[in-house]
C-alpha angles and dihedrals in degrees: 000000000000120000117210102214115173109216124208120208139165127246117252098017139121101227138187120217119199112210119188108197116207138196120262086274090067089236121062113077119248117247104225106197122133088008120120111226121207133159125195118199120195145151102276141358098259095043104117109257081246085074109049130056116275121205125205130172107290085028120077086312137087130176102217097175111035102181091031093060091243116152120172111208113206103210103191124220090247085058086048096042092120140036109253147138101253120178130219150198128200111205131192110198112194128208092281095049097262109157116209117181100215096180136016137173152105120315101209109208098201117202122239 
């Protein structure tokens, strides 16, 4: 099962994120091995993937804890330049291909 989760961030900032996946039940952590994590991060809900910024491991994402489900998501100052509601989706894409979205929301890029 998704979480929406809603993100704040600063702008111009490079910012770390720290995102925790669970299991369906929302509290055990999801063991991550053999999944592949990405994150794609675009205007609207609604914008095609195509359009936003996606994030893999080795690109803007690192899987810190791999058996506890913990994933850290480097959102870079040129993706926070202006302040702005984003929107977000966190996948998960098993062996076979299965895509799972884990966690979803609105990344907030707050002005400073």
């Amino acid at each position: 099962m998704a979480s929406s989760v809603v993100l704040s961030v600063l702008q111009n900032n490079d910012a770390t994120v720290d995102l925790n996946v669970t299991e369906a039940d929302g509290t055990t952590p999801q063991d991550l091995t053999g999944l592949l994590v990405s994150m794609v991060i675009k205007a609207s809900d609604s914008a095609p993937d195509s359009t936003g910024t996606v994030l893999t491991p080795g690109t803007g994402l690192t899987i810190t804890d791999v058996t506890g489900g913990t994933v850290t998501a480097l959102l870079t100052e040129a993706m926070l330049a202006l302040p702005a509601t984003l929107w977000y989706r966190l996948d998960v894409t098993d062996g076979g291909g299965h895509r799972t979205t884990v966690m979803f929301g609105q990344l907030l890029v707050n002005p400073v």
